[in-house]
C-alpha positions as CSV (number, residue, x, y, z in Angstrom):
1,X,50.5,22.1,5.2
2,X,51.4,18.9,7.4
3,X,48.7,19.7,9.8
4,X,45.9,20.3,6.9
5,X,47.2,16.8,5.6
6,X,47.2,15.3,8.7
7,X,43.5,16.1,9.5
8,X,42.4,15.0,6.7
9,X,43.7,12.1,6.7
10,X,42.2,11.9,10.2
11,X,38.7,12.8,9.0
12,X,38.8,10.3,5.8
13,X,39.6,7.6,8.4
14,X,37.1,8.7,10.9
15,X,34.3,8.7,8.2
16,X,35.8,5.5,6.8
17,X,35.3,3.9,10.6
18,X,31.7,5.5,11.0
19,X,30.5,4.0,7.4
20,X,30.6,0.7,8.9
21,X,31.2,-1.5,5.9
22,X,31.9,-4.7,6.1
23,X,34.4,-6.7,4.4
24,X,31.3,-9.6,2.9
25,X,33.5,-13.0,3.6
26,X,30.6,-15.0,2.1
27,X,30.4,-16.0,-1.9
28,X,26.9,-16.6,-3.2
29,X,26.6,-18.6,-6.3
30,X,23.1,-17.6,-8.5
31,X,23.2,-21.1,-10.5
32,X,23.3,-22.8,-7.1
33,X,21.7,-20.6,-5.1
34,X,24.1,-21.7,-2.6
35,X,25.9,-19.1,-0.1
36,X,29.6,-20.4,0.9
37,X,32.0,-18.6,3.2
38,X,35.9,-20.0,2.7
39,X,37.2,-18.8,6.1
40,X,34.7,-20.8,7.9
41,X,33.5,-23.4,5.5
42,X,30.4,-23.0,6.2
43,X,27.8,-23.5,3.3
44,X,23.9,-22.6,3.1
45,X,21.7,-23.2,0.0
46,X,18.3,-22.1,-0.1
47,X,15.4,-23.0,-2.9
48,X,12.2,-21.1,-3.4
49,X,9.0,-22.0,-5.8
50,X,6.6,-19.7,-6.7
51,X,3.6,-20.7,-9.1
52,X,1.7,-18.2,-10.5
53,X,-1.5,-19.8,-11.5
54,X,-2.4,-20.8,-8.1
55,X,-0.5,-18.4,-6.1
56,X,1.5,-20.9,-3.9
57,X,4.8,-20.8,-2.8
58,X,7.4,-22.5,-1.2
59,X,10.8,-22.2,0.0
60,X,13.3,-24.4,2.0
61,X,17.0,-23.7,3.6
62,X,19.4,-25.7,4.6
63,X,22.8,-25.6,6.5
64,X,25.8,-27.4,7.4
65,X,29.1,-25.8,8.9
66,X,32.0,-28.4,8.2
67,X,33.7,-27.5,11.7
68,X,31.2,-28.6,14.3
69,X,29.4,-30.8,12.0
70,X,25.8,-29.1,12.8
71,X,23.8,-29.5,10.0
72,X,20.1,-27.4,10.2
73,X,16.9,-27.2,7.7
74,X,13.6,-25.5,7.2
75,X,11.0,-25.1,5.0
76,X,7.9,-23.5,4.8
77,X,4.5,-23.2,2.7
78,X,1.6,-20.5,1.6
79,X,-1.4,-20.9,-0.2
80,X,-2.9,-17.2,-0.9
81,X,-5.9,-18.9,-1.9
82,X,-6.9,-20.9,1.4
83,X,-4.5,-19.0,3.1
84,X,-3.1,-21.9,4.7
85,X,0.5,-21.7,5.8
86,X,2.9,-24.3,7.0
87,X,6.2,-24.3,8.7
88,X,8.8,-26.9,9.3
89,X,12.3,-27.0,11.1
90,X,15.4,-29.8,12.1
91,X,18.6,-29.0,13.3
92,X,21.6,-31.5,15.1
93,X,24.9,-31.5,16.2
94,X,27.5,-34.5,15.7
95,X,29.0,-33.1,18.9
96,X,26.6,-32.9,21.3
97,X,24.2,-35.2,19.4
98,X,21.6,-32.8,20.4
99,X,18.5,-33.2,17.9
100,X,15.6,-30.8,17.6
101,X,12.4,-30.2,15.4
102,X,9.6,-28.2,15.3
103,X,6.3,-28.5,12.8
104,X,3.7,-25.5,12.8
105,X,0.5,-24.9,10.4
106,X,-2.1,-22.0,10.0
107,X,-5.7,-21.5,8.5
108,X,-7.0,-18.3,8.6
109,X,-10.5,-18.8,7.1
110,X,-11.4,-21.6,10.1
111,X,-8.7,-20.1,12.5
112,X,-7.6,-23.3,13.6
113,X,-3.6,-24.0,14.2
114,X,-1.2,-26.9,15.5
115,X,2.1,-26.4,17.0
116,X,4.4,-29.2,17.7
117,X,8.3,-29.3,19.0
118,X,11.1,-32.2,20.3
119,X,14.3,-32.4,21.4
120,X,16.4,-35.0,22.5
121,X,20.1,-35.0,24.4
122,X,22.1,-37.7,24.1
123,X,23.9,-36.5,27.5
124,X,21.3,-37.0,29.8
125,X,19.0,-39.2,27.8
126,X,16.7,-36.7,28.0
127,X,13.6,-35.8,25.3
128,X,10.9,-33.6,25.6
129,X,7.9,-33.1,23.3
130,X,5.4,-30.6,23.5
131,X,1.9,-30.3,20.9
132,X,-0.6,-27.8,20.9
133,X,-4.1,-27.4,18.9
134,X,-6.9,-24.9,18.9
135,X,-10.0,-24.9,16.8
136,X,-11.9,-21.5,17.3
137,X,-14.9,-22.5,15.0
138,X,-15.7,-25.7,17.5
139,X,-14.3,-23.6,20.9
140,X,-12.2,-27.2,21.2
141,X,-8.2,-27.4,21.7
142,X,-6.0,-29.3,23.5
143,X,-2.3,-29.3,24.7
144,X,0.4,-32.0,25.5
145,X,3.9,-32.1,27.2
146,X,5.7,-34.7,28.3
147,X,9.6,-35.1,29.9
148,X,11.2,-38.1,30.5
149,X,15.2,-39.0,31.6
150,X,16.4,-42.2,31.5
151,X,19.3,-41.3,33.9
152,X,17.3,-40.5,36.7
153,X,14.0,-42.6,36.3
154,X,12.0,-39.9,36.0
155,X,9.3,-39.0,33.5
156,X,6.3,-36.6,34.1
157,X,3.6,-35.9,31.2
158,X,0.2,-33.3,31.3
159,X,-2.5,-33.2,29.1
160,X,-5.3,-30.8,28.8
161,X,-8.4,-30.4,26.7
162,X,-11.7,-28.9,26.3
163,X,-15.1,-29.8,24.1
164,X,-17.5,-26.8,24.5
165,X,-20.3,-28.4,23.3
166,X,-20.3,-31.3,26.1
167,X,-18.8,-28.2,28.4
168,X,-16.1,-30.5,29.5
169,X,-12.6,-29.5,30.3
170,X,-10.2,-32.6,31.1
171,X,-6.6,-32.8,32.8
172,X,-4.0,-35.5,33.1
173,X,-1.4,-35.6,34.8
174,X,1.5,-37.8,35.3
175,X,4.6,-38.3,36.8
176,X,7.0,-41.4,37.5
177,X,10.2,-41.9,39.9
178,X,12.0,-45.2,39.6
């Protein structure tokens, strides 16, 4: 009778193991719509819109975790309509002072996007940005980047474009050393 017992006591903790649950540390609070975790102290909140005349929605998050000081948010938009969407981001850290961001938008019906992102550390002095934009109706786009570090002197930047209805395709380039 011990050894019948035994296994399956054995086989109910096996199966318990392979179930994989998780013990959810996080409390979310509907009124709020805030997520908080009390181990950690980390808190998230996120808000959506929806409006149901002209289809169009939004929603945006946002974070902050009380031990490192970080703090993040995003937020992004559709229109079913136009089908134009839109997407934007921030995050930074107390500690490092690191900042970064990041902007993107979308039309389907011309096909033409943008893309742009920065960062900055506070260590080195150093940023970068970078942009991007394409038109497929007109054939034109055009891309950007550019580094610089105030440590070292240097800086270095390249563009690049095109117009197909002149046919020209231009590039800049340039870079600095104190």
């Amino acid at each position: 009778m011990n050894r019948k017992t035994a296994w399956l006591v054995t086989l109910v903790f096996v199966s318990h193991l392979a179930s994989n649950t998780e013990v959810n540390a996080q409390y979310y609070n509907p009124y709020a719509q805030t997520y908080y975790n009390p181990y950690t102290g980390t808190a998230a909140q996120r808000q959506a819109s929806y409006n149901p005349y002209t289809g169009t929605s939004a929603s945006a998050t946002t974070a902050y975790n009380p031990y490192s000081g970080a703090r993040a948010a995003s937020a992004s938009a559709y229109n079913p309509y136009t089908g134009t969407s839109a997407h934007e981001s921030a995050a930074y850290n107390p500690y490092t002072g690191t900042a970064s961001s990041s902007r993107s938008a979308y039309n389907p019906y011309t096909g033409a996007r943008a893309q742009s992102s920065s960062a900055y550390n506070p260590y080195t002095g150093g940023n970068a940005h970078q942009s991007s934009a394409y038109n497929p109706m007109t054939g034109g786009g055009a891309a950007h980047q550019s580094y610089s570090n105030p440590y070292t002197g240097r800086s270095a930047s390249a563009t690049e474009y095109h117009n197909p209805y002149t046919g020209n395709t231009g590039y800049h380039y340039s870079y600095r050393r104190r």
